[in-house]
PDB file as gemmi writes it, atoms N, CA and C in Angstrom:
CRYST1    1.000    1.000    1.000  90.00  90.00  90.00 P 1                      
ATOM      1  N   UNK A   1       0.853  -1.171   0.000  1.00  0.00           N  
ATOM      2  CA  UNK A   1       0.000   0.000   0.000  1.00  0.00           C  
ATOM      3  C   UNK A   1       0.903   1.240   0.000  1.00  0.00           C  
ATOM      4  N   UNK A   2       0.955   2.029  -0.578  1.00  0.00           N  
ATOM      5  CA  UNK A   2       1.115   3.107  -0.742  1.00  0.00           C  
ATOM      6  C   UNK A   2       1.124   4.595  -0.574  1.00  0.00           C  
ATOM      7  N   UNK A   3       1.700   5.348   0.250  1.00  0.00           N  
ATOM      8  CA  UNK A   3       1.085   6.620   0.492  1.00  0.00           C  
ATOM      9  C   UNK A   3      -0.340   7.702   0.078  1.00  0.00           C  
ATOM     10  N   UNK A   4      -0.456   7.445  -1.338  1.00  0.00           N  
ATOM     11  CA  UNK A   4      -1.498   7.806  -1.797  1.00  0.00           C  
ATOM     12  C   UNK A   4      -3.039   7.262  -1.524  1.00  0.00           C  
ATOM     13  N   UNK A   5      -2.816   5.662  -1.610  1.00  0.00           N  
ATOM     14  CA  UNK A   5      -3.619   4.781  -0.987  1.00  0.00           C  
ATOM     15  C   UNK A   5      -3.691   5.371   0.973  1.00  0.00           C  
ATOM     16  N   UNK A   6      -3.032   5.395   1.236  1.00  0.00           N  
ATOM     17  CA  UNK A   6      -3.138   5.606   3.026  1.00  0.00           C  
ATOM     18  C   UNK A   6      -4.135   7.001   2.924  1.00  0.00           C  
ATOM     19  N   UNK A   7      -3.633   7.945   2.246  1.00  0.00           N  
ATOM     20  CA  UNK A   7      -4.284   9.427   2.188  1.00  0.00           C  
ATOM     21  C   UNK A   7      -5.684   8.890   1.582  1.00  0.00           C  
ATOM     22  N   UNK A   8      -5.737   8.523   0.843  1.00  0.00           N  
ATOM     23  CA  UNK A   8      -7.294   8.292   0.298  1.00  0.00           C  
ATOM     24  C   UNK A   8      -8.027   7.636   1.325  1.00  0.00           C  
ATOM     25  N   UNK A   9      -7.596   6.402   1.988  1.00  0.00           N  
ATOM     26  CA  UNK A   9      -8.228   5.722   3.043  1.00  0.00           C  
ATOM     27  C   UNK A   9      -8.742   6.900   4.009  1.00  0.00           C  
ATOM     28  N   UNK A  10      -7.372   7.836   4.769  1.00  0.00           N  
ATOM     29  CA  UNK A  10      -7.963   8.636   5.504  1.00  0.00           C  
ATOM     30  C   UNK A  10      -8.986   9.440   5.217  1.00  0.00           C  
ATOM     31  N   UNK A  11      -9.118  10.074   3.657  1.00  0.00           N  
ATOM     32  CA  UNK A  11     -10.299  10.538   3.255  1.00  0.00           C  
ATOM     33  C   UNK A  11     -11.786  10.302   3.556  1.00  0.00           C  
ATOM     34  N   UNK A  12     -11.605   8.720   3.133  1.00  0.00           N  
ATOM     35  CA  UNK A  12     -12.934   7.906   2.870  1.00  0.00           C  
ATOM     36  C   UNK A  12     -13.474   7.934   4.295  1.00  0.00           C  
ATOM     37  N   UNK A  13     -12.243   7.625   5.564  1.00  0.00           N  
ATOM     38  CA  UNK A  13     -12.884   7.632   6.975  1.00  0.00           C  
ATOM     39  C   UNK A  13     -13.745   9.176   7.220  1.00  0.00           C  
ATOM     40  N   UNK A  14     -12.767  10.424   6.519  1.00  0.00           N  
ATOM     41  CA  UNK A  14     -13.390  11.446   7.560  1.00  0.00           C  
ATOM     42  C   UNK A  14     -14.378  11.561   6.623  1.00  0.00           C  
ATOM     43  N   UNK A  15     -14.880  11.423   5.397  1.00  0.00           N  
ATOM     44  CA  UNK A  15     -16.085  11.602   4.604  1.00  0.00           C  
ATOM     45  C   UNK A  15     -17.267  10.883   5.436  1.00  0.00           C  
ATOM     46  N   UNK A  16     -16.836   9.365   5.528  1.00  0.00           N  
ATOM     47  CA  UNK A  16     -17.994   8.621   6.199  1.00  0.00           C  
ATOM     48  C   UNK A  16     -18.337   8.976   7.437  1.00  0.00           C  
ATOM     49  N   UNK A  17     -17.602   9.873   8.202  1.00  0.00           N  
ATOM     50  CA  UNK A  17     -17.801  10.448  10.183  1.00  0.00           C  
ATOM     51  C   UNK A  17     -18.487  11.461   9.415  1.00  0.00           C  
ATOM     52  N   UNK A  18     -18.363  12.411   8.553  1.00  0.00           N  
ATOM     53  CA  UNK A  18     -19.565  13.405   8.284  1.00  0.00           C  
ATOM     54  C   UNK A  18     -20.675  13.253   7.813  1.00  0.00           C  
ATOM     55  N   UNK A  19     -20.944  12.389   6.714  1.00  0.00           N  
ATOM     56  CA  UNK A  19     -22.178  11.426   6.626  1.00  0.00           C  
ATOM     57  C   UNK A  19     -22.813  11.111   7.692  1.00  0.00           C  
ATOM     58  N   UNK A  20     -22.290  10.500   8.558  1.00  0.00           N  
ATOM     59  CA  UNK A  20     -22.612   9.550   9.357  1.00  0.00           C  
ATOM     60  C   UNK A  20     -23.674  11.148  10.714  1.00  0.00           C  
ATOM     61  N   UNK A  21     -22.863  11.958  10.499  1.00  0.00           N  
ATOM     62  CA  UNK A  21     -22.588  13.264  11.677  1.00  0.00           C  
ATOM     63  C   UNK A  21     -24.060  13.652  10.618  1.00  0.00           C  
ATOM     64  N   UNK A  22     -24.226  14.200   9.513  1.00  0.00           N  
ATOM     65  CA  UNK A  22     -25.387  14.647   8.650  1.00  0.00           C  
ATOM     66  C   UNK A  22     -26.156  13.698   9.162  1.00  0.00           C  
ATOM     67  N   UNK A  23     -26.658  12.497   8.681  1.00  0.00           N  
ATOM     68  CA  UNK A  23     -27.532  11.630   8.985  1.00  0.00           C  
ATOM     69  C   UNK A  23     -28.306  11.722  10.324  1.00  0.00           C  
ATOM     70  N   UNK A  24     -27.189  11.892  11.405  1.00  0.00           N  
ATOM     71  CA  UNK A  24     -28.023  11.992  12.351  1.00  0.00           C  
ATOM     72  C   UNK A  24     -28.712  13.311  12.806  1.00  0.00           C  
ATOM     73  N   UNK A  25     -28.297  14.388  12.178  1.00  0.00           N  
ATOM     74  CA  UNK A  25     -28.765  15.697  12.612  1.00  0.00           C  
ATOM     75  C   UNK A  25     -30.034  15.905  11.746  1.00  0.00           C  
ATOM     76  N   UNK A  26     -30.349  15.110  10.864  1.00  0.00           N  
ATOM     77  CA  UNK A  26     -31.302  14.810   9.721  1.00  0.00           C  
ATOM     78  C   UNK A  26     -32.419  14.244  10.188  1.00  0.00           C  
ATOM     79  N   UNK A  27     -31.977  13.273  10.731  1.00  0.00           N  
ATOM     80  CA  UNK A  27     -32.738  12.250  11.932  1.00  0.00           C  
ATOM     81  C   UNK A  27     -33.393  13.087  13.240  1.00  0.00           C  
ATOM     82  N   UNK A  28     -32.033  13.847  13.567  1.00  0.00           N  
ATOM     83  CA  UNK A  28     -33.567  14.915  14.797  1.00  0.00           C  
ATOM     84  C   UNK A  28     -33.565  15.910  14.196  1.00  0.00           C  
ATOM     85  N   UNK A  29     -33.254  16.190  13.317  1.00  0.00           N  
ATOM     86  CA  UNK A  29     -34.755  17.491  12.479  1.00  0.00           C  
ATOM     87  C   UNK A  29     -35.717  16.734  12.282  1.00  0.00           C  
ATOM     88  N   UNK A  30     -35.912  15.485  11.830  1.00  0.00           N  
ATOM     89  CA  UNK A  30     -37.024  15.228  11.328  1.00  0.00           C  
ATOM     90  C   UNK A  30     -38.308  14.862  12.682  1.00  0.00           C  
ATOM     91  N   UNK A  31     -37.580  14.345  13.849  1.00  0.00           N  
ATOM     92  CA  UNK A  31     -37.808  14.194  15.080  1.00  0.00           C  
ATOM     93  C   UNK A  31     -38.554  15.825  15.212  1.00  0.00           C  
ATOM     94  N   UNK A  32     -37.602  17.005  15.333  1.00  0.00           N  
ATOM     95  CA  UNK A  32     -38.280  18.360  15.618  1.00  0.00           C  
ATOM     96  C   UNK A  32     -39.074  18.543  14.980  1.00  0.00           C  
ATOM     97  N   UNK A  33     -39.533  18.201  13.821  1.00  0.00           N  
ATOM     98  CA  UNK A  33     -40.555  18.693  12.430  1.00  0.00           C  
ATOM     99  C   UNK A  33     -41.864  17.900  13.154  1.00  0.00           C  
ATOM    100  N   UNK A  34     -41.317  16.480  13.517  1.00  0.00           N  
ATOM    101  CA  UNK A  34     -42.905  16.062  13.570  1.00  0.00           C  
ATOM    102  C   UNK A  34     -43.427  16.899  15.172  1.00  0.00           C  
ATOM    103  N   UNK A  35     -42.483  16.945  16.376  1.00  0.00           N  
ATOM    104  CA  UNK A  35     -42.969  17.610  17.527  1.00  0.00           C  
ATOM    105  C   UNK A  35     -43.558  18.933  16.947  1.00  0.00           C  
ATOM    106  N   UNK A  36     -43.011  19.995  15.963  1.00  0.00           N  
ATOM    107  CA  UNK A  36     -43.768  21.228  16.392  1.00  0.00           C  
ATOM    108  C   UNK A  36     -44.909  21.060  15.143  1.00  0.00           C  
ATOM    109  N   UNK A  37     -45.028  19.980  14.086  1.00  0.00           N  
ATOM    110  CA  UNK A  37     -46.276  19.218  13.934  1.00  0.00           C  
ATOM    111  C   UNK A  37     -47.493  19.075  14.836  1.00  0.00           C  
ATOM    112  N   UNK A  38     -46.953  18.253  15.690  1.00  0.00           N  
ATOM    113  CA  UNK A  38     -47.952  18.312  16.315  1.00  0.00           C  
ATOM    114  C   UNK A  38     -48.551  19.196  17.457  1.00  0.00           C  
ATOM    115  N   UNK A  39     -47.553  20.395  17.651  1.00  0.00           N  
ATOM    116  CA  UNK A  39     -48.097  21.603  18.148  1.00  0.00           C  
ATOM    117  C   UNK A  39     -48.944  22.286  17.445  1.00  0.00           C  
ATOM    118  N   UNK A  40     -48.477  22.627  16.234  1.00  0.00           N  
ATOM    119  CA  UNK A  40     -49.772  23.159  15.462  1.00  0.00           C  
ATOM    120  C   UNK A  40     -50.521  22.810  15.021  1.00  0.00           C  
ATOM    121  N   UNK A  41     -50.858  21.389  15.065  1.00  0.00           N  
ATOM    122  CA  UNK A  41     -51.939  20.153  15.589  1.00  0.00           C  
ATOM    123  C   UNK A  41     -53.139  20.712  16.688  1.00  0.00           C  
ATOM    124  N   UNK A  42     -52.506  20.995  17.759  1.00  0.00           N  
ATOM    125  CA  UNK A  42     -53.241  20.850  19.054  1.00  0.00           C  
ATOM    126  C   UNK A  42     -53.545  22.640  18.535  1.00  0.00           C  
ATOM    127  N   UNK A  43     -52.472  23.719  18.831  1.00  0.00           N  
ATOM    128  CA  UNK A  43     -53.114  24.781  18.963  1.00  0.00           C  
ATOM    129  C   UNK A  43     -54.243  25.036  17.653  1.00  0.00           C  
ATOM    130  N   UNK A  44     -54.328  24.626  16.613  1.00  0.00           N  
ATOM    131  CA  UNK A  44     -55.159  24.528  15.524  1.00  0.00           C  
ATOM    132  C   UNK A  44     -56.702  23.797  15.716  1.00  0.00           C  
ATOM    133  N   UNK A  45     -56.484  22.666  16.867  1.00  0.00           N  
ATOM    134  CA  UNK A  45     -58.045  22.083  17.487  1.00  0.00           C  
ATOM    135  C   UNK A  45     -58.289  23.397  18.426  1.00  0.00           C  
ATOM    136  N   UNK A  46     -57.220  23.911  19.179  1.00  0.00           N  
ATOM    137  CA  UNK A  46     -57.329  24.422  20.662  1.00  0.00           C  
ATOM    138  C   UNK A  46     -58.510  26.450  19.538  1.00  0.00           C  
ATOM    139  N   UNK A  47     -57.815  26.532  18.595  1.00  0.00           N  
ATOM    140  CA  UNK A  47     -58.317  27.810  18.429  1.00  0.00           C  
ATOM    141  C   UNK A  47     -59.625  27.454  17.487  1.00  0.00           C  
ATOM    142  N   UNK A  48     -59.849  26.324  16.654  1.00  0.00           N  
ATOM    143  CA  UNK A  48     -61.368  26.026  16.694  1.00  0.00           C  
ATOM    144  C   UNK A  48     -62.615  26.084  17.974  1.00  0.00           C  
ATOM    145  N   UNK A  49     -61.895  25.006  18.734  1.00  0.00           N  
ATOM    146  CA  UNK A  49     -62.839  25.273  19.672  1.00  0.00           C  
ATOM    147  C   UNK A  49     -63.237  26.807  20.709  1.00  0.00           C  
ATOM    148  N   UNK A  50     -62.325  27.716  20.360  1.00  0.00           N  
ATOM    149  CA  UNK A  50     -62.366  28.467  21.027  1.00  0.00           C  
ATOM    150  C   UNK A  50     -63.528  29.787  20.147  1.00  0.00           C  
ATOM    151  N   UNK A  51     -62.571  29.149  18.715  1.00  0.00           N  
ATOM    152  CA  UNK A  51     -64.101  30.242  17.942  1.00  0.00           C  
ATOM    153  C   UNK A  51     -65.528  29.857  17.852  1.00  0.00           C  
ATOM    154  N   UNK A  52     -65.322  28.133  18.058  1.00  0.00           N  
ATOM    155  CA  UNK A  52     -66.845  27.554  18.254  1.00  0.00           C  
ATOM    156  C   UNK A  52     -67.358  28.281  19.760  1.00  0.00           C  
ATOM    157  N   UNK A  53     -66.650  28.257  20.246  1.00  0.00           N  
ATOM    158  CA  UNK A  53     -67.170  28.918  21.719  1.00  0.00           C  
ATOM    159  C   UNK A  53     -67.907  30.124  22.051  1.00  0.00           C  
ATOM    160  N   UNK A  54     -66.766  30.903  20.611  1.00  0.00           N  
ATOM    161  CA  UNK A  54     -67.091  32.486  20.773  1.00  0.00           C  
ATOM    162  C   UNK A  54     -68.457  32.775  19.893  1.00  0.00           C  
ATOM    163  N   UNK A  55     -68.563  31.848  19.088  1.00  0.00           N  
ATOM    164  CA  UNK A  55     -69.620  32.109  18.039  1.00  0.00           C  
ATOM    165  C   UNK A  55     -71.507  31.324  19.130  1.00  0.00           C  
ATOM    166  N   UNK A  56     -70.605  30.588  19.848  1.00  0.00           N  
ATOM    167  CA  UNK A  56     -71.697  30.156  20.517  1.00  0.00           C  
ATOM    168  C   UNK A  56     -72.680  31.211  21.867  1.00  0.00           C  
ATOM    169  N   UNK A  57     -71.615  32.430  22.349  1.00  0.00           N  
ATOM    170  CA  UNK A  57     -71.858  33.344  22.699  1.00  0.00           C  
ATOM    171  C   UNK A  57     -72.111  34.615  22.453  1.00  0.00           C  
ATOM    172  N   UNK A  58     -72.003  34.606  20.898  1.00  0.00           N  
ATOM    173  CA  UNK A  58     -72.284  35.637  20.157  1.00  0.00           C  
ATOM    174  C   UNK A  58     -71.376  36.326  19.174  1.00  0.00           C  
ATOM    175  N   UNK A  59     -70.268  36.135  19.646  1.00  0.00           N  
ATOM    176  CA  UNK A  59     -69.669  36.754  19.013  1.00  0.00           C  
ATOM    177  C   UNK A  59     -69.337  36.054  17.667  1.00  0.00           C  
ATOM    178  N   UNK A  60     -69.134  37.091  16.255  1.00  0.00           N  
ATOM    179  CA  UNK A  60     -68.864  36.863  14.866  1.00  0.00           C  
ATOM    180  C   UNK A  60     -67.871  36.638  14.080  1.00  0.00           C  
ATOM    181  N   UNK A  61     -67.751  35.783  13.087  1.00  0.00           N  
ATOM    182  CA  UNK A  61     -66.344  35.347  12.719  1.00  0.00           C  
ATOM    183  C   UNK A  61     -65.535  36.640  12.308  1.00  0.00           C  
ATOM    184  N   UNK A  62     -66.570  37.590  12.033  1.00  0.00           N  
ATOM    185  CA  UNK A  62     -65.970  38.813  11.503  1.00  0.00           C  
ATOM    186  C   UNK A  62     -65.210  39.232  12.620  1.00  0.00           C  
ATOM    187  N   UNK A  63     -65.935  39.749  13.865  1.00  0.00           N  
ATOM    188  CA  UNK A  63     -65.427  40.219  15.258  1.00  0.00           C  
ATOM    189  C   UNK A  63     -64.330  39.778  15.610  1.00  0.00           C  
ATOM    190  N   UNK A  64     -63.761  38.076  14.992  1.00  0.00           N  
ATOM    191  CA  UNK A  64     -62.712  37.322  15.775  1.00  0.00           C  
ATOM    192  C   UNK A  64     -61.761  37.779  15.064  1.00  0.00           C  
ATOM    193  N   UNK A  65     -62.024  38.112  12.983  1.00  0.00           N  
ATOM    194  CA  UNK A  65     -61.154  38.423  12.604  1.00  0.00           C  
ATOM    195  C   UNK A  65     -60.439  40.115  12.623  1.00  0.00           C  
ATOM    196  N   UNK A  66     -61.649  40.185  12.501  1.00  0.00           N  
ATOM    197  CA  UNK A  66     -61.233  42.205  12.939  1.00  0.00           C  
ATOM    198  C   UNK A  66     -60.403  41.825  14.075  1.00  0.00           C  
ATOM    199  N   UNK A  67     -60.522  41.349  15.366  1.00  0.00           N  
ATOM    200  CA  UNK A  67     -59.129  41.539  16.179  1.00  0.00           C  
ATOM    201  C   UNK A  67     -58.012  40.843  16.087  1.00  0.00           C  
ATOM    202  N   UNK A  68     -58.056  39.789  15.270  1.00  0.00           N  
ATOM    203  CA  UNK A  68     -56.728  39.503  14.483  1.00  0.00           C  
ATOM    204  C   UNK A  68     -56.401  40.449  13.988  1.00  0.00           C  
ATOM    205  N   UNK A  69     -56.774  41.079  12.916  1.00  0.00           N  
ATOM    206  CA  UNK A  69     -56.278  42.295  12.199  1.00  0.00           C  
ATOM    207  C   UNK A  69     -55.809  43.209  13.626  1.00  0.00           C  
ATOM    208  N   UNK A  70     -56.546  43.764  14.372  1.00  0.00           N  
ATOM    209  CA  UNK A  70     -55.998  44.535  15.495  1.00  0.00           C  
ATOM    210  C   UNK A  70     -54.922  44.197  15.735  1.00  0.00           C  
ATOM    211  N   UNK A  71     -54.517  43.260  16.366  1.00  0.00           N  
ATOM    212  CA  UNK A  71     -53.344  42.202  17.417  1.00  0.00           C  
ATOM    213  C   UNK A  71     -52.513  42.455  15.914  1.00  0.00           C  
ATOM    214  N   UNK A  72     -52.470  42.256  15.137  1.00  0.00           N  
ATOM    215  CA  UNK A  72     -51.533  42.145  13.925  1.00  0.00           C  
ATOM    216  C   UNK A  72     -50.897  43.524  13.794  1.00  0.00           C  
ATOM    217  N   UNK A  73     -51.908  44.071  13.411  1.00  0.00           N  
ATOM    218  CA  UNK A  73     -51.838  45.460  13.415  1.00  0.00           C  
ATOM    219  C   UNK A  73     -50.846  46.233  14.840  1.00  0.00           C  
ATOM    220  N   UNK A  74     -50.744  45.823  15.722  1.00  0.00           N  
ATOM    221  CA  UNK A  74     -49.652  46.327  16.653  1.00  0.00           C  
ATOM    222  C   UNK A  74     -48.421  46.247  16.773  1.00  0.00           C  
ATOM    223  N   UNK A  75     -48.039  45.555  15.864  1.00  0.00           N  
ATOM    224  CA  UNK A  75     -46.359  45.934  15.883  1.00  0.00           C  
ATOM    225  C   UNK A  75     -45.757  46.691  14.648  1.00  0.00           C  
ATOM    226  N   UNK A  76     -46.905  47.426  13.460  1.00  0.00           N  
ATOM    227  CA  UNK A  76     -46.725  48.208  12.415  1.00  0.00           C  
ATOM    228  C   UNK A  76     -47.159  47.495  11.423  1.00  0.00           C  
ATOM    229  N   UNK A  77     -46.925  46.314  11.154  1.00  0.00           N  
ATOM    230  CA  UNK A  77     -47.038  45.623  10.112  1.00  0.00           C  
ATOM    231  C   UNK A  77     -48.192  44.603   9.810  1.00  0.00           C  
ATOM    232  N   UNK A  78     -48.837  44.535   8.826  1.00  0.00           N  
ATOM    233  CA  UNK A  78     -50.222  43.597   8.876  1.00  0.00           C  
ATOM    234  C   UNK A  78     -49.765  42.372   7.602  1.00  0.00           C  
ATOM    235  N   UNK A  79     -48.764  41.234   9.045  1.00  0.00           N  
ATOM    236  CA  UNK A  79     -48.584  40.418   8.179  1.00  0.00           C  
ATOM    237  C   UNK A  79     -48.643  39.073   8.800  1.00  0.00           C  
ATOM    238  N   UNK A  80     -49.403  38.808   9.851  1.00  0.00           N  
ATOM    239  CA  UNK A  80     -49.986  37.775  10.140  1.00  0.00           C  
ATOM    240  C   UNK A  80     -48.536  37.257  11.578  1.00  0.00           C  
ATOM    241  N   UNK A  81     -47.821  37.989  12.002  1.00  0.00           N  
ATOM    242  CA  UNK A  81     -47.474  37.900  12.881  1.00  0.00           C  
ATOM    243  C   UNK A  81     -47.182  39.133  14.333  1.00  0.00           C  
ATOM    244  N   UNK A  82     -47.172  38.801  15.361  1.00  0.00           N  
ATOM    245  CA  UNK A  82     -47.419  39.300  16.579  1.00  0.00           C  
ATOM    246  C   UNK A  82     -45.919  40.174  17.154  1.00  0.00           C  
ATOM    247  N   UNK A  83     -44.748  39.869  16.581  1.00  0.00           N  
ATOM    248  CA  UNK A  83     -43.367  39.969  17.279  1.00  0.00           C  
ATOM    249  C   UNK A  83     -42.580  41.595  15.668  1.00  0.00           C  
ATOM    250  N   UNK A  84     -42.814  42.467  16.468  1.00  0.00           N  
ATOM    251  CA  UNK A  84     -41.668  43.327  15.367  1.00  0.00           C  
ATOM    252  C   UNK A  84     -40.262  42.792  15.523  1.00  0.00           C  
ATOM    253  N   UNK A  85     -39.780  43.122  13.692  1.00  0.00           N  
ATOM    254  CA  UNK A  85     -38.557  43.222  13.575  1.00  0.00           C  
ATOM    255  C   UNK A  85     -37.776  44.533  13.644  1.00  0.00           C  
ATOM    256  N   UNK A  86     -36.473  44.345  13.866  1.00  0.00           N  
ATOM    257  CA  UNK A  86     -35.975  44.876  14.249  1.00  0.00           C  
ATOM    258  C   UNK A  86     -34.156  45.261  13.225  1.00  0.00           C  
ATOM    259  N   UNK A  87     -33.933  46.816  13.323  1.00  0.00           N  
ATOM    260  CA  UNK A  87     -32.658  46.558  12.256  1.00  0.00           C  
ATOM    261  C   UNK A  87     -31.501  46.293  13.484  1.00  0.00           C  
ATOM    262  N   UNK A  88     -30.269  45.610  12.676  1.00  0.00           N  
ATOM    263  CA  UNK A  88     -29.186  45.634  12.979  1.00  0.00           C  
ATOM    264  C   UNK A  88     -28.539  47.158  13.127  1.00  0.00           C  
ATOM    265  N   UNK A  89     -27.528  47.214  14.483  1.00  0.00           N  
ATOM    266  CA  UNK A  89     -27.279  48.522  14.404  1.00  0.00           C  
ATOM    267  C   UNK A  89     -26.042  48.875  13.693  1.00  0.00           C  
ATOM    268  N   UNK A  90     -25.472  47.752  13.340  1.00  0.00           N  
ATOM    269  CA  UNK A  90     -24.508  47.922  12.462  1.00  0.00           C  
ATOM    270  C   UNK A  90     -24.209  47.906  10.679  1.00  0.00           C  
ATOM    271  N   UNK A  91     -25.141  47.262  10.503  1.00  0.00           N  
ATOM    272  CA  UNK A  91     -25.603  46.726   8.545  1.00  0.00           C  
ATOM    273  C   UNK A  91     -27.345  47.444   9.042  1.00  0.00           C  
ATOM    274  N   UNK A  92     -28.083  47.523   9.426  1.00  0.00           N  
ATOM    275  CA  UNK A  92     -29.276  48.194   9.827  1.00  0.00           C  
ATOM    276  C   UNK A  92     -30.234  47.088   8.910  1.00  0.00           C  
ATOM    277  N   UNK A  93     -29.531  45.980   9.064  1.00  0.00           N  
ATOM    278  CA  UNK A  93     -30.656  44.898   8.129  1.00  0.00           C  
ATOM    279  C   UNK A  93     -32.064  44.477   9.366  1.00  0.00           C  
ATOM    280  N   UNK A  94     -33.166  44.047   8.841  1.00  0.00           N  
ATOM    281  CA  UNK A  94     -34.232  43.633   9.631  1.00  0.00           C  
ATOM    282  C   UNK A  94     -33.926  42.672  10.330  1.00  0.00           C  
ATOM    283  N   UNK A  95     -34.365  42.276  11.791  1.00  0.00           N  
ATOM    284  CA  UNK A  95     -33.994  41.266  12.243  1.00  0.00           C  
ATOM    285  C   UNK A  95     -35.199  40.866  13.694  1.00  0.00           C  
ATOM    286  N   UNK A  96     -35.522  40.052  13.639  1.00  0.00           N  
ATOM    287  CA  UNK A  96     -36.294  39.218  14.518  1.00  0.00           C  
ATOM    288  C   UNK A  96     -36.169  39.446  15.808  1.00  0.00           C  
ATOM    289  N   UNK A  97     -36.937  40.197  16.884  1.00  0.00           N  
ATOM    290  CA  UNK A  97     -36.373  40.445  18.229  1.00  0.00           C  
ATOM    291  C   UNK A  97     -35.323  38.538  19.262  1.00  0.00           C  
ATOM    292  N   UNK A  98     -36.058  37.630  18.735  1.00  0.00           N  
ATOM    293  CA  UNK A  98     -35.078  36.759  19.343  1.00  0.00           C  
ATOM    294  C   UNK A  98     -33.701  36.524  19.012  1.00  0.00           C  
ATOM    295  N   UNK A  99     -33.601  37.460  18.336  1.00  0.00           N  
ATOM    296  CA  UNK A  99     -31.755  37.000  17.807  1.00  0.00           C  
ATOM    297  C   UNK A  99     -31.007  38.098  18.744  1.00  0.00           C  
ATOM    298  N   UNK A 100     -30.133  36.978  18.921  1.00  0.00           N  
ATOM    299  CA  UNK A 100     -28.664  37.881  19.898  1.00  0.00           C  
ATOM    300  C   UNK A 100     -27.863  38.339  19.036  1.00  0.00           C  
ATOM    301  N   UNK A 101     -27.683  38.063  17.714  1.00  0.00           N  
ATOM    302  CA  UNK A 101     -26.546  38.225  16.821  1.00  0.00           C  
ATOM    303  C   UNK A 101     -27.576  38.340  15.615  1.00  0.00           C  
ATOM    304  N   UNK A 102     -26.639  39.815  14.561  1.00  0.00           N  
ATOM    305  CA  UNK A 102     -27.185  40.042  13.608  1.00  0.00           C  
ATOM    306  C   UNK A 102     -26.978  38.562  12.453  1.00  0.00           C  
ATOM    307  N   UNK A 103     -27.819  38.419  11.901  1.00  0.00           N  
ATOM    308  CA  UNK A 103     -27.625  36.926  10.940  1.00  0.00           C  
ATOM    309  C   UNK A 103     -27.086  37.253  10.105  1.00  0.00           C  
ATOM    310  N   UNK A 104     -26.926  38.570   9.378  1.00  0.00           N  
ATOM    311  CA  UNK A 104     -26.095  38.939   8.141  1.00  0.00           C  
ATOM    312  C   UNK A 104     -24.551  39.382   8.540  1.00  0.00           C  
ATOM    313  N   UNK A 105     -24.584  39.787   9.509  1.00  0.00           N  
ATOM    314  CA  UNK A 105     -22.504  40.681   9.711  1.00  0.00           C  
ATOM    315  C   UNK A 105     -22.270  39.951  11.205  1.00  0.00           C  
ATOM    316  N   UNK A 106     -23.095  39.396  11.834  1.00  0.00           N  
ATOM    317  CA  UNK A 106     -23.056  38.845  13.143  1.00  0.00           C  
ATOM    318  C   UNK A 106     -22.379  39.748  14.254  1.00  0.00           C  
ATOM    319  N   UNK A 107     -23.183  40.758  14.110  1.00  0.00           N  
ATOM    320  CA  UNK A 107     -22.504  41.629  15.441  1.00  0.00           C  
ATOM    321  C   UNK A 107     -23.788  41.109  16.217  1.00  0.00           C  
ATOM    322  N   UNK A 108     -23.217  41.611  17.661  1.00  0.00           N  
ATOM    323  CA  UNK A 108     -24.097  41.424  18.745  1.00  0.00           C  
ATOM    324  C   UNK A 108     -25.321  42.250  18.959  1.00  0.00           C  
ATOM    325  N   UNK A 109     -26.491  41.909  19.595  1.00  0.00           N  
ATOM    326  CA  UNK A 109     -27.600  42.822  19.375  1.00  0.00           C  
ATOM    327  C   UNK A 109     -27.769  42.691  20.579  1.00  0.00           C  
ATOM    328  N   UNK A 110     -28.008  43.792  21.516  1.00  0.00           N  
ATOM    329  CA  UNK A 110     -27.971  43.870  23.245  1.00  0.00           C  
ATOM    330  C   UNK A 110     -29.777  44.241  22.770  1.00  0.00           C  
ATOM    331  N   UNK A 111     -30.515  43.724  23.444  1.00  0.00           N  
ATOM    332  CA  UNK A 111     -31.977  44.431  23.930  1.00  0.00           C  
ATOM    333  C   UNK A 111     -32.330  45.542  23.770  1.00  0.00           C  
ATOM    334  N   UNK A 112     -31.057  46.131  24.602  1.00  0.00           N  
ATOM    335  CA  UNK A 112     -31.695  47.662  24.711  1.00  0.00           C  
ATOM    336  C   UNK A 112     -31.442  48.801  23.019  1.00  0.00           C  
ATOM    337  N   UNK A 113     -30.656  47.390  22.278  1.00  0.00           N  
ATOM    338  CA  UNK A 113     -30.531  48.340  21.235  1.00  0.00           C  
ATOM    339  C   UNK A 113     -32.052  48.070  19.999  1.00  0.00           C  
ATOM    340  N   UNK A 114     -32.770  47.082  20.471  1.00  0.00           N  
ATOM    341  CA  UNK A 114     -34.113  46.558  19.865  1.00  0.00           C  
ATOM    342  C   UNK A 114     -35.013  47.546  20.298  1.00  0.00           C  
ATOM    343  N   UNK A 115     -34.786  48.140  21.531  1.00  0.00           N  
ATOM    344  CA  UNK A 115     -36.030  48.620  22.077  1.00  0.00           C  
ATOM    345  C   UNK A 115     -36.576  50.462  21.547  1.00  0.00           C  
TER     346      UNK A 115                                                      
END                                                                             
């Protein structure tokens, strides 16, 4: 065997430990996909029954949606979510209040610079 042969062998090992390393991180994404599946499973029965509830007391599908629109409507933007974004203070790109770090230049984002 041969030097070239030895180097290729070592190849083939660290190729197959990253495969092997993909596969399993593949394996619990797919694990996470079906859990928050079935969260929006449950909250999807949980907010039927709640408009069956509301409609059973009077209130109108219109009424439920007009305050969606409201609740939407409070962080500036009417786009079907509840949380404003926010710019980076350094690239001033948009960014999601849960991020600690800008996703585009990765500087740090302290709170108080969101607020």
């Amino acid at each position: 065997m041969d030097l070239y042969d030895v180097f290729q062998n070592f190849r083939i090992g660290v190729t197959k430990d990253k495969v092997d390393k993909v596969s399993r991180k593949t394996t619990g994404n797919k694990t996470e996909i079906s859990v928050l599946q079935d969260h929006v499973d449950h909250l999807s029965l949980v907010c039927q029954a709640m408009c069956e509830l509301m409609e059973n007391v009077g209130f109108s599908k219109e009424m439920v949606l007009a305050k969606i629109q409201e609740i939407d409507l409070r962080d500036g933007q009417l786009d079907g979510k509840c949380a404003k974004s926010y710019n980076c203070p350094k690239c001033s790109r948009s960014l999601a209040q849960r991020h600690i770090k800008c996703l585009y230049c990765g500087e740090p984002v302290l709170k108080s610079d969101l607020l």
